[in-house]
Structure formats: structure tokens, C-alpha cells
Backbone of each chain as nested JSON, in Angstrom:
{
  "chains": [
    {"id": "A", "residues": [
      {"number": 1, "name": "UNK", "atoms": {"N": [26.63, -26.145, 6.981], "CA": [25.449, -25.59, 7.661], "C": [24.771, -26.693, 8.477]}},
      {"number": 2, "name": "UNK", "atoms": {"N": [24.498, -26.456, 9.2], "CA": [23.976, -27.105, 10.5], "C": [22.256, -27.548, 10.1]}},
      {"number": 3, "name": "UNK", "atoms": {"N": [21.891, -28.874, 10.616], "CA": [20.281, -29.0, 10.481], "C": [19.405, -27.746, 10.715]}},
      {"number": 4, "name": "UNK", "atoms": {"N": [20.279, -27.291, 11.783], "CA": [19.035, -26.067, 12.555], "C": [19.36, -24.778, 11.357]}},
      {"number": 5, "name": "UNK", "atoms": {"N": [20.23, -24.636, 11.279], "CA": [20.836, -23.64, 10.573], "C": [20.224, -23.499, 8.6]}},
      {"number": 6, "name": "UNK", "atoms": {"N": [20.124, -24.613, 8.474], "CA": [19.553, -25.009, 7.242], "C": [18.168, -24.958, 7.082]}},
      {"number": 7, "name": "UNK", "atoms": {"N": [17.138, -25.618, 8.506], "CA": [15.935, -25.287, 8.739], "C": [15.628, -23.502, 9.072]}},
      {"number": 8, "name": "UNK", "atoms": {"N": [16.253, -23.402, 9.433], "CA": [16.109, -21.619, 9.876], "C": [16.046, -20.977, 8.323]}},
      {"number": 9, "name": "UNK", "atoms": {"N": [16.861, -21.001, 7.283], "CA": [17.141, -20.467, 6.248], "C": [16.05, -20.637, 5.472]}},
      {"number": 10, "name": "UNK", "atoms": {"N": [15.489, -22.057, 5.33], "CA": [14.252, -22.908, 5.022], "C": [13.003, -22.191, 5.429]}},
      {"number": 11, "name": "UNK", "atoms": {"N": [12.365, -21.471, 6.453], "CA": [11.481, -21.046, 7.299], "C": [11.496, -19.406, 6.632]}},
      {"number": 12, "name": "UNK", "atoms": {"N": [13.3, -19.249, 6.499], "CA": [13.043, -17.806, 5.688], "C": [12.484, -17.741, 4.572]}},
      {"number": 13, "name": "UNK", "atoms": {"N": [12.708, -18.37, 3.454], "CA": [12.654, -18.55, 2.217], "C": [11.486, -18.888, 2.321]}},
      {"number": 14, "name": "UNK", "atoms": {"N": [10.758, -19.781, 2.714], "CA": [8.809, -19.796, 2.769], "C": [8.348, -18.332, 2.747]}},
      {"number": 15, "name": "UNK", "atoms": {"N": [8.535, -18.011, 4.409], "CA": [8.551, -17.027, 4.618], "C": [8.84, -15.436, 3.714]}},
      {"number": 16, "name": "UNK", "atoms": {"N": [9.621, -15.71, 2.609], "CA": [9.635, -15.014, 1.955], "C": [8.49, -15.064, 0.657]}},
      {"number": 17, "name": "UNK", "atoms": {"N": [8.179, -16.288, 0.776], "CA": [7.55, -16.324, -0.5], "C": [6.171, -16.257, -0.702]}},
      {"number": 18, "name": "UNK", "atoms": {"N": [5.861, -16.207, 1.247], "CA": [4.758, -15.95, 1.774], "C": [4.724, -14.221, 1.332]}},
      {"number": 19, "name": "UNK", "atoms": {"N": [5.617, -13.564, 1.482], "CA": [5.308, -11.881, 1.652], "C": [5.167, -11.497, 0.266]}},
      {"number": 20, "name": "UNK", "atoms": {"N": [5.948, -12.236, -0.615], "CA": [5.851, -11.493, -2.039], "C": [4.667, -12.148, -2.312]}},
      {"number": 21, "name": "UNK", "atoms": {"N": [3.76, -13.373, -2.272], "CA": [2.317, -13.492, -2.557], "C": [1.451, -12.628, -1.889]}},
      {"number": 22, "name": "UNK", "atoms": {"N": [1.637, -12.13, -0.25], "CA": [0.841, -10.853, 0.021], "C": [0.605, -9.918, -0.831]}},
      {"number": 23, "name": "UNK", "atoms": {"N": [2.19, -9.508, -1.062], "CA": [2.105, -8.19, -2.202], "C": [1.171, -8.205, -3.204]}},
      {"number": 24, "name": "UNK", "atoms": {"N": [1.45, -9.59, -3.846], "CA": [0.615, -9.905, -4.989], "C": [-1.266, -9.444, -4.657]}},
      {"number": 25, "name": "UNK", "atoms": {"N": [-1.399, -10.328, -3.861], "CA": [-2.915, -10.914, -3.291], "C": [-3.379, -9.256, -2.982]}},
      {"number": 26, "name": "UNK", "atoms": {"N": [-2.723, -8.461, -2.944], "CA": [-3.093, -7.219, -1.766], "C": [-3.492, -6.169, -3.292]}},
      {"number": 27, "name": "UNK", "atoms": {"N": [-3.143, -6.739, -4.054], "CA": [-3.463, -5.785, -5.71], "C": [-4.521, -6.489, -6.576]}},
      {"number": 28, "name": "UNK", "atoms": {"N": [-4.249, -8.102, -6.591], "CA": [-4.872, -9.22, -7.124], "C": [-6.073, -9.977, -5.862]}},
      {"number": 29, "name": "UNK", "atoms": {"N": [-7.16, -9.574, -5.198], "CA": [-7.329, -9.665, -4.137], "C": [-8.65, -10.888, -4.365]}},
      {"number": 30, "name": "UNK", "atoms": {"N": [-8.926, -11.673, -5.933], "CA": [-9.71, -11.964, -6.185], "C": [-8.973, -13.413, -7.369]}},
      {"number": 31, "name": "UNK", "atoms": {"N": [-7.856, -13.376, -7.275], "CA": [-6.794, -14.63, -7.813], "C": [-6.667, -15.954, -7.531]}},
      {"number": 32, "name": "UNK", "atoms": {"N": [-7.925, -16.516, -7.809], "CA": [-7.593, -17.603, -6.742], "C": [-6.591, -18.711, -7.071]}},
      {"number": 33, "name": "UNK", "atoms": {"N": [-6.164, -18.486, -8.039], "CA": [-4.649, -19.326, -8.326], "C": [-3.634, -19.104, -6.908]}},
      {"number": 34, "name": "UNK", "atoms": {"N": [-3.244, -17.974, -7.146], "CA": [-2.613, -16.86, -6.44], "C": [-3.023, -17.593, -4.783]}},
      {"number": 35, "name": "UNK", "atoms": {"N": [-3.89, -17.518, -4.496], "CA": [-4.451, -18.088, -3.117], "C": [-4.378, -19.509, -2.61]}},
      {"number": 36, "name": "UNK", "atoms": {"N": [-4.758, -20.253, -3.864], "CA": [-4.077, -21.531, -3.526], "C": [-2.577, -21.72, -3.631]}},
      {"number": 37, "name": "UNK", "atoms": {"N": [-2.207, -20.819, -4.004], "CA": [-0.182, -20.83, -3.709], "C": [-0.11, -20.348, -2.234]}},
      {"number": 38, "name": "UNK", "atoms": {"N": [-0.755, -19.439, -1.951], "CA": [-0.728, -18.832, -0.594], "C": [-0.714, -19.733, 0.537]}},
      {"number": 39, "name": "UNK", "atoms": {"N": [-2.261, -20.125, 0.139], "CA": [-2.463, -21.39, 1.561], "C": [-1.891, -22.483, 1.725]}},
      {"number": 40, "name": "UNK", "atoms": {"N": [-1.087, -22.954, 0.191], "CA": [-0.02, -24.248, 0.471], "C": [1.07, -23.898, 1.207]}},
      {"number": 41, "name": "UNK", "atoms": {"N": [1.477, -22.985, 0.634], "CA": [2.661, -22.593, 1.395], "C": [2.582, -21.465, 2.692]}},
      {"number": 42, "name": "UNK", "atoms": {"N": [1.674, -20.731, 2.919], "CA": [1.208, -20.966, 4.22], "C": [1.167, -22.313, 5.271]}},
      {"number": 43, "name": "UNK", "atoms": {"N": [0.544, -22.965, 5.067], "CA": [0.183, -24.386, 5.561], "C": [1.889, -24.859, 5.817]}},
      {"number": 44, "name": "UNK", "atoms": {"N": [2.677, -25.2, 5.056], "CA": [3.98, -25.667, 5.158], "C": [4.654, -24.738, 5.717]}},
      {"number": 45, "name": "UNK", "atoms": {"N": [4.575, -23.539, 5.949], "CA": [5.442, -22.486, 6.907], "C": [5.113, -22.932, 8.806]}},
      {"number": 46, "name": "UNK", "atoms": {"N": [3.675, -23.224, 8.331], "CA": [3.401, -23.476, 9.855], "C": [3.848, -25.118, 10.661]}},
      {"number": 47, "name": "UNK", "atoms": {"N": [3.627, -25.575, 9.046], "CA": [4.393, -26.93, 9.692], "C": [6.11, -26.777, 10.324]}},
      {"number": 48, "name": "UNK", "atoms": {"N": [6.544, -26.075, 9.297], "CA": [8.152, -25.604, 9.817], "C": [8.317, -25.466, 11.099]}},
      {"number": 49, "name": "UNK", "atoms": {"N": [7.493, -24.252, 11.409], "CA": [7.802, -22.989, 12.332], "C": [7.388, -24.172, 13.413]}},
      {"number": 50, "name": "UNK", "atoms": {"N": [6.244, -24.901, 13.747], "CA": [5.902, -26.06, 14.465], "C": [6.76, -27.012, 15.086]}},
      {"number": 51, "name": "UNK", "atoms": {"N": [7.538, -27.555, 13.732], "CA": [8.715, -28.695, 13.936], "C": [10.417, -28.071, 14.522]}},
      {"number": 52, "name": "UNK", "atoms": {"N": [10.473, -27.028, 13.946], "CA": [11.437, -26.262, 14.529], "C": [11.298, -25.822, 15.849]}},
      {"number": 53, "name": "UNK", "atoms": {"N": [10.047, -25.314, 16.294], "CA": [9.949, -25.286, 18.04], "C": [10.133, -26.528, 18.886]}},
      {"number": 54, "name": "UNK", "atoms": {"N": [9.473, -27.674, 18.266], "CA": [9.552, -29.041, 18.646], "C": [11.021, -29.394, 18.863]}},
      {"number": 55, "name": "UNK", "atoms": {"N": [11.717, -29.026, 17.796], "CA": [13.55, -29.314, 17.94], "C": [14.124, -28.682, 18.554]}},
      {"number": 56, "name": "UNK", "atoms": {"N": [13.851, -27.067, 18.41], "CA": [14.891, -26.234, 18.935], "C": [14.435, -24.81, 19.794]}},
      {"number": 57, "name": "UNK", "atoms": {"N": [14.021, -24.709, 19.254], "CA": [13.112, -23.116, 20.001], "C": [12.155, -22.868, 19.13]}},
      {"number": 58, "name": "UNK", "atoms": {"N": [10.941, -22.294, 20.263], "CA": [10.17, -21.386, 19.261], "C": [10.234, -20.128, 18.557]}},
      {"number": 59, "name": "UNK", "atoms": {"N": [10.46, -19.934, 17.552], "CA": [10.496, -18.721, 16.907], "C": [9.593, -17.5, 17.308]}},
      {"number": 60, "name": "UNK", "atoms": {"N": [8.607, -17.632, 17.13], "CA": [7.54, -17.002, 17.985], "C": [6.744, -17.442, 19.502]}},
      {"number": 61, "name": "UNK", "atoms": {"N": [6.51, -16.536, 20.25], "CA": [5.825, -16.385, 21.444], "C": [4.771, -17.443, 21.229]}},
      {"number": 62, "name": "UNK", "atoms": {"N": [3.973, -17.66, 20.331], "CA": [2.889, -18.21, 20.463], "C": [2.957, -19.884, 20.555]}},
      {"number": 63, "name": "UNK", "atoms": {"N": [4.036, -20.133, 20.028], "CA": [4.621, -21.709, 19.464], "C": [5.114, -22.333, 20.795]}},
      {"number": 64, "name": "UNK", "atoms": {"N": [5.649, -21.397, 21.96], "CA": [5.896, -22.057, 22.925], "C": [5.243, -23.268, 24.232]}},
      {"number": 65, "name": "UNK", "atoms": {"N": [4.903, -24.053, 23.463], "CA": [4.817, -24.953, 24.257], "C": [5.614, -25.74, 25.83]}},
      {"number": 66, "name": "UNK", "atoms": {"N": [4.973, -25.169, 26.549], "CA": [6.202, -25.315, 27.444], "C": [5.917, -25.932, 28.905]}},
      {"number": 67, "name": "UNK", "atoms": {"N": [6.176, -27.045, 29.403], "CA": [5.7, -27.173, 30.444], "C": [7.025, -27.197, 31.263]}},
      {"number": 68, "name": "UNK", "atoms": {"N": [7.536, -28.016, 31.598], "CA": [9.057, -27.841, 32.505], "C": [9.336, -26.78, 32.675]}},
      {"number": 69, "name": "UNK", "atoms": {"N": [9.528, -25.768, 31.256], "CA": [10.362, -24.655, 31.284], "C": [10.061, -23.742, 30.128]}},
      {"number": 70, "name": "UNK", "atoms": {"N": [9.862, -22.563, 30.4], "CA": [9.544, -21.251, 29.628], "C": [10.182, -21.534, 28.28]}},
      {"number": 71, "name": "UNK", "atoms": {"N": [10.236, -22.135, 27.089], "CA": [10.843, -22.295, 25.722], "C": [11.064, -21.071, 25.768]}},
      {"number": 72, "name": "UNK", "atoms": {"N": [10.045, -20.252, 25.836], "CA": [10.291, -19.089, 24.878], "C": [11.279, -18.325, 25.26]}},
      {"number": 73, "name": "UNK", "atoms": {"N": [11.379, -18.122, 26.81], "CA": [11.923, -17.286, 28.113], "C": [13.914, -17.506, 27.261]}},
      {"number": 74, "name": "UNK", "atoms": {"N": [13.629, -19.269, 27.202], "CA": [15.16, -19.98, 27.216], "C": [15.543, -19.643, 25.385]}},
      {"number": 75, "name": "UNK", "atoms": {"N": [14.875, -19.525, 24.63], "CA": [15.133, -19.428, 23.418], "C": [16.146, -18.166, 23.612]}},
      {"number": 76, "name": "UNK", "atoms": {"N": [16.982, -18.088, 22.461], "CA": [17.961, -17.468, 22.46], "C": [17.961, -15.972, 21.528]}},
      {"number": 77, "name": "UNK", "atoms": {"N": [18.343, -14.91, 21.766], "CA": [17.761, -13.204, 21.77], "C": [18.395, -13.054, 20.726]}},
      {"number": 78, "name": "UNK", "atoms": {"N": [17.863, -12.429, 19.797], "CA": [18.065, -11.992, 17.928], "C": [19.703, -11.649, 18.043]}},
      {"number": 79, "name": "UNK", "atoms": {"N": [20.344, -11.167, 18.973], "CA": [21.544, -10.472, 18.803], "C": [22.755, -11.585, 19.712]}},
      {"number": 80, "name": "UNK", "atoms": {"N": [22.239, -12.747, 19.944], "CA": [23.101, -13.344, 20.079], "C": [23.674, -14.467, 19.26]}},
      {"number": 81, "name": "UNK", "atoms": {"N": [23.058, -14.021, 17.997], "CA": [23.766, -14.962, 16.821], "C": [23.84, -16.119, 16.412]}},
      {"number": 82, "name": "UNK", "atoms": {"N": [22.84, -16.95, 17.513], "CA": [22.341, -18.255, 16.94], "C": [22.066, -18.731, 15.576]}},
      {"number": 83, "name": "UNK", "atoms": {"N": [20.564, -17.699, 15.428], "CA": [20.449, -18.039, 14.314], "C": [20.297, -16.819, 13.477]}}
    ]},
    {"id": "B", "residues": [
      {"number": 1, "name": "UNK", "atoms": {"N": [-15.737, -4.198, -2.788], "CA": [-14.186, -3.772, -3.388], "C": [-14.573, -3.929, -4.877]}},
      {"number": 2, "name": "UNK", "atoms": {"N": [-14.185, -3.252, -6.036], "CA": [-14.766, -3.186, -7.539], "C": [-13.494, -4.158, -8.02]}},
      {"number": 3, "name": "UNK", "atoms": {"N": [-14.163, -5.332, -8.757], "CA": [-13.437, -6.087, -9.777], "C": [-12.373, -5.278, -10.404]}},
      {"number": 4, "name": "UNK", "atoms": {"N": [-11.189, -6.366, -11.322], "CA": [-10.115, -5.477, -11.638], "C": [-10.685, -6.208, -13.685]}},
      {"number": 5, "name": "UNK", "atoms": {"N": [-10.069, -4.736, -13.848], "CA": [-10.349, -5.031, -15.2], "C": [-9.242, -5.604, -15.775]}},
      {"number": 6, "name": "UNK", "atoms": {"N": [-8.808, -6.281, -16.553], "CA": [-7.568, -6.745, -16.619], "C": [-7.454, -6.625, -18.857]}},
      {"number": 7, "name": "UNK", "atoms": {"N": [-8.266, -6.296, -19.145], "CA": [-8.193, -5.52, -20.998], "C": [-8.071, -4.397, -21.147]}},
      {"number": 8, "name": "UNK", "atoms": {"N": [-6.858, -4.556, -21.414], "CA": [-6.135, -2.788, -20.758], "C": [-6.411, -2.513, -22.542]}},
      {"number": 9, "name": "UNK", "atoms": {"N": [-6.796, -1.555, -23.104], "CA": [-6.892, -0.752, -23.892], "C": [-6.543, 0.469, -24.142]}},
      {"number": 10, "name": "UNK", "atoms": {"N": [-5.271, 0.668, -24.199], "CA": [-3.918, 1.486, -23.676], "C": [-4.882, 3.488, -25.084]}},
      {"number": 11, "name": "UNK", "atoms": {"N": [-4.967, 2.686, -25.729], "CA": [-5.6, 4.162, -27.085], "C": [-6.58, 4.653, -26.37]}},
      {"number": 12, "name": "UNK", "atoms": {"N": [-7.622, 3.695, -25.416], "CA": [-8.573, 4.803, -24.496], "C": [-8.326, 5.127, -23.567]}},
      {"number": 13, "name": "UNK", "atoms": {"N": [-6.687, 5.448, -22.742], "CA": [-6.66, 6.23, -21.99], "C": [-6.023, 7.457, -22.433]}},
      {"number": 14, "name": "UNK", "atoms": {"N": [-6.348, 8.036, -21.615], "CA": [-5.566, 9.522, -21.456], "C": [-4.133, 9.938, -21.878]}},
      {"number": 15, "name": "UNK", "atoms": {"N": [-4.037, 11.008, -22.395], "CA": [-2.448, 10.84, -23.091], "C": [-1.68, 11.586, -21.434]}},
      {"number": 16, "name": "UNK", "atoms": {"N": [-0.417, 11.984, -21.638], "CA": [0.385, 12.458, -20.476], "C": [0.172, 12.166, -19.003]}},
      {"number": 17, "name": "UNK", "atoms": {"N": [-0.398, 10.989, -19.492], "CA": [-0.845, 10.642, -17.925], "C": [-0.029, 9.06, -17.25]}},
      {"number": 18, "name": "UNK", "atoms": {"N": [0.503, 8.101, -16.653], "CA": [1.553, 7.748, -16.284], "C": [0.515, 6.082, -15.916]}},
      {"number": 19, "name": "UNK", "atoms": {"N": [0.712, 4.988, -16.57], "CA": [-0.041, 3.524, -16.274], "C": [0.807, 2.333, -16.044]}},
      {"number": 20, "name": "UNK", "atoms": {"N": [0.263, 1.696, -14.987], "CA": [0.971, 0.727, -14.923], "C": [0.679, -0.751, -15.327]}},
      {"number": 21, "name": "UNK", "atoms": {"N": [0.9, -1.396, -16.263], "CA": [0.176, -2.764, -16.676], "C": [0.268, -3.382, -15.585]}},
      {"number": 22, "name": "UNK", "atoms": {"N": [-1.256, -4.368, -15.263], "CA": [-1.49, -5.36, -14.395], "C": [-0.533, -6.701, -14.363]}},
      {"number": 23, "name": "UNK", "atoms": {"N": [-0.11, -7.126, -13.247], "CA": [0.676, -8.119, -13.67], "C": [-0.54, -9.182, -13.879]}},
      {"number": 24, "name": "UNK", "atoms": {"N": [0.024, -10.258, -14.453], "CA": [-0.981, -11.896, -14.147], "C": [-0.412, -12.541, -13.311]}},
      {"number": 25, "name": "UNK", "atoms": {"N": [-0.877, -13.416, -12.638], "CA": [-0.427, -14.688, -12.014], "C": [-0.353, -15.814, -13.435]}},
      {"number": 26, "name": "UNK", "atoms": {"N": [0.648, -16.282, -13.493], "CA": [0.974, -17.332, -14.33], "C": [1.739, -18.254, -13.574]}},
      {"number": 27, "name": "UNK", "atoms": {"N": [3.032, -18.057, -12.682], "CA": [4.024, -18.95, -12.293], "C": [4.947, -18.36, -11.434]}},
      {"number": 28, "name": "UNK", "atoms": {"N": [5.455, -19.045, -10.422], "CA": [6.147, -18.516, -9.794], "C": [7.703, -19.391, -9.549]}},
      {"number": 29, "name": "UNK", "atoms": {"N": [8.694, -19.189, -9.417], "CA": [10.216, -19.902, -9.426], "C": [10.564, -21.413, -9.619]}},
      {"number": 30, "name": "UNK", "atoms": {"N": [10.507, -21.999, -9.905], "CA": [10.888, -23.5, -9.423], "C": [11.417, -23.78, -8.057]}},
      {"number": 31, "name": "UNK", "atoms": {"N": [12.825, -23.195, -8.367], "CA": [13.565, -23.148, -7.289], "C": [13.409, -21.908, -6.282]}},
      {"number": 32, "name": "UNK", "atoms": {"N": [12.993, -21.9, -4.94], "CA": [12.216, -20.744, -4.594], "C": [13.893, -20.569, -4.135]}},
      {"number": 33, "name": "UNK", "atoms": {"N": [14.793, -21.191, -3.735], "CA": [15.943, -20.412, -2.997], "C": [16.621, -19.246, -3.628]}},
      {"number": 34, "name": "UNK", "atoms": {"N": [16.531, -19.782, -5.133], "CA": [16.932, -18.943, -6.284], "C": [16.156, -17.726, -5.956]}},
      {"number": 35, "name": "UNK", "atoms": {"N": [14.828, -17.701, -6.031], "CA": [13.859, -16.978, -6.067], "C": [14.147, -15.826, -4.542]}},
      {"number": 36, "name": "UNK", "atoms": {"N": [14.144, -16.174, -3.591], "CA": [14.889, -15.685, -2.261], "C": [15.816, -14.456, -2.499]}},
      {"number": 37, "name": "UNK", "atoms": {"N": [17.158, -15.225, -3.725], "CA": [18.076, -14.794, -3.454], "C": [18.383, -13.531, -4.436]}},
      {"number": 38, "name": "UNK", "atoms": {"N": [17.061, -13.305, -5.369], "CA": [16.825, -12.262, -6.165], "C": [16.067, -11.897, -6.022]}},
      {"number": 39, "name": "UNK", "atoms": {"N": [15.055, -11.666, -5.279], "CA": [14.114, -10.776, -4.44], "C": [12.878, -10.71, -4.879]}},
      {"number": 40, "name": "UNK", "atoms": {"N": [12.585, -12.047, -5.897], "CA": [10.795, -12.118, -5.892], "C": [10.495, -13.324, -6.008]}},
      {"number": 41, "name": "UNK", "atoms": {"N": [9.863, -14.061, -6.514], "CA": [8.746, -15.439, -6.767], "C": [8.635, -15.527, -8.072]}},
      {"number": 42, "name": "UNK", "atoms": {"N": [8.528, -14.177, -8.662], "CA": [7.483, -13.605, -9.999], "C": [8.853, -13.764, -11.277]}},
      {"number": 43, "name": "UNK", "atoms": {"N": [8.958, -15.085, -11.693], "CA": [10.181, -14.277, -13.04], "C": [9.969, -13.553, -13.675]}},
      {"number": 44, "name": "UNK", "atoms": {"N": [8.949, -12.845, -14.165], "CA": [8.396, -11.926, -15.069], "C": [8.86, -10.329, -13.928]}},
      {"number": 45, "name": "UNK", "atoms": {"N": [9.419, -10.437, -12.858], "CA": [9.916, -9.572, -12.345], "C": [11.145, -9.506, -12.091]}},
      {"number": 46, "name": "UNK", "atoms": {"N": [11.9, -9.896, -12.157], "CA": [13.723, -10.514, -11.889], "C": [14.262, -9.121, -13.087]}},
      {"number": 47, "name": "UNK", "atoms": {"N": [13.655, -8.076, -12.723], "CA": [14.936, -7.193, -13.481], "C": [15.868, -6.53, -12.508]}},
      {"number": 48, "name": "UNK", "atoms": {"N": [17.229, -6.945, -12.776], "CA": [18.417, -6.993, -12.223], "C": [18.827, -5.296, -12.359]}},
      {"number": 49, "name": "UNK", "atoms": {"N": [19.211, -4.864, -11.307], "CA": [19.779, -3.521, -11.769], "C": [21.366, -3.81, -12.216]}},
      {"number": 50, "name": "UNK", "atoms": {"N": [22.207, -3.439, -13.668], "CA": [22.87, -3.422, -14.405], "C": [24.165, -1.721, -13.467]}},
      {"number": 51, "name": "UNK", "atoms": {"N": [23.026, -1.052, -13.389], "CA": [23.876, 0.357, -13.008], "C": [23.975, 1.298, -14.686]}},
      {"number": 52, "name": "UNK", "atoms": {"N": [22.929, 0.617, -15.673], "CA": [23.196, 1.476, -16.437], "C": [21.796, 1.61, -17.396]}},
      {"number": 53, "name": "UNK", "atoms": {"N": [21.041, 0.567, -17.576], "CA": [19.561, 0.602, -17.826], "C": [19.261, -1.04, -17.437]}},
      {"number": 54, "name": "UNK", "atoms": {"N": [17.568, -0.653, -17.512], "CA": [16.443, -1.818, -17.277], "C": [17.412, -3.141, -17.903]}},
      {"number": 55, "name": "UNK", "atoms": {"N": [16.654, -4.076, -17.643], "CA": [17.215, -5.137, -17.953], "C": [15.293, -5.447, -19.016]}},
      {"number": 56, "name": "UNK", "atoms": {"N": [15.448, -5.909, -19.893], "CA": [13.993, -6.372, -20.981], "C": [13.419, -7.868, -19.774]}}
    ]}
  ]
}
């Protein structure tokens, strides 16, 4: 597996662990254990998603930083199998 | 939004009627990849479908 390929998988798995604490938080809405798991790993998803645009593309529209050239435009389309 | 009660006193509810215990937050995976790759965070949730009953 490839750096990028390994970081991508990495970004999921936060990312995942971000949604099953939603679930949680969205029943438990007053947990603040629960919340400080949230916002750490919140916080480190965004560092990802950050450093991964910096390397390779932005994942999202918003991350594109772009002066030369449209990142986002050049980033590569869900169905062409990058990542 | 009303606080959650979390002293479930299962004899004062209602009989034929269908409850679900609150989970707690206690802990969540070590290894979150593990955790990923069985579809929660929560080990106190990791019941595996068998194809023939619950897993305890």
C-alpha cells in the first residue's frame, strides 16, 4: 500500500470513528467523556484531511488551496479509482 | 432537551411493553482499525452475526 493509499484508509478509519461517536453523542447528548473523544479525534481528522491536501489532493472542496491551479478542479473523480 | 435518566428500574416499568437499556460510555477500541473493520468503536457492541443466534 502506497503512503497515499495508507493515508486515505487512515482518514477513513478516523472518519469512521468520528460517525459512530455522532451516533453515540446524538442519544448521549450531555457525555462529556464521549465529547472529549469527539473533539480529539475530530481535531486529528482535520489535521489529516489538511496534510493530505498539502500532498496530494483535496478531499473536499473546501481544503483547496489553490493558487497556480484549481486542486480541486485537478483532483481526481470518485470513479476513477485512485483512491 | 430533558436529562437522561440512566437507573433503569426495569419492575417499574410497564409489562408487554418493549425497552432498550442505555448504553454507557466507558471505552472505546484500542486498535481503532480493528474497530473499522467490525463496524463500531463500542466493544460492548461487537455482536457478530453467527447466522444462527446473538452472540452474549
Amino acid at each position: 500500500m502506497s503512503h497515499k493509499e495508507q493515508m486515505f484508509r487512515d482518514i477513513g478509519i478516523v472518519d469512521f470513528v468520528l460517525v459512530d461517536l455522532i451516533l453515540y453523542l446524538d442519544t448521549h447528548p450531555f457525555d462529556v467523556d464521549a465529547m472529549e473523544y469527539f473533539n480529539h479525534y475530530s481535531k486529528i481528522k482535520n489535521q489529516m484531511m489538511a496534510e493530505f491536501a498539502q500532498k496530494y489532493f483535496p478531499l473536499t472542496g473546501d481544503l483547496a488551496e489553490s493558487s497556480k491551479e484549481w486542486s480541486w478542479g485537478m483532483a481526481p473523480l470518485p470513479w476513477e479509482g485512485v483512491c | 432537551m430533558q436529562d437522561y435518566r440512566f437507573d433503569e428500574h426495569f419492575d417499574n416499568y410497564p409489562i408487554a411493553m418493549a425497552y432498550i437499556p442505555w448504553q454507557h460510555f466507558e471505552q472505546i477500541f484500542d486498535n481503532l482499525e480493528e474497530a473499522y473493520e467490525i463496524g463500531t468503536i463500542f466493544p460492548e457492541l461487537n455482536k457478530p452475526f453467527t447466522g444462527r443466534r446473538c452472540v452474549e
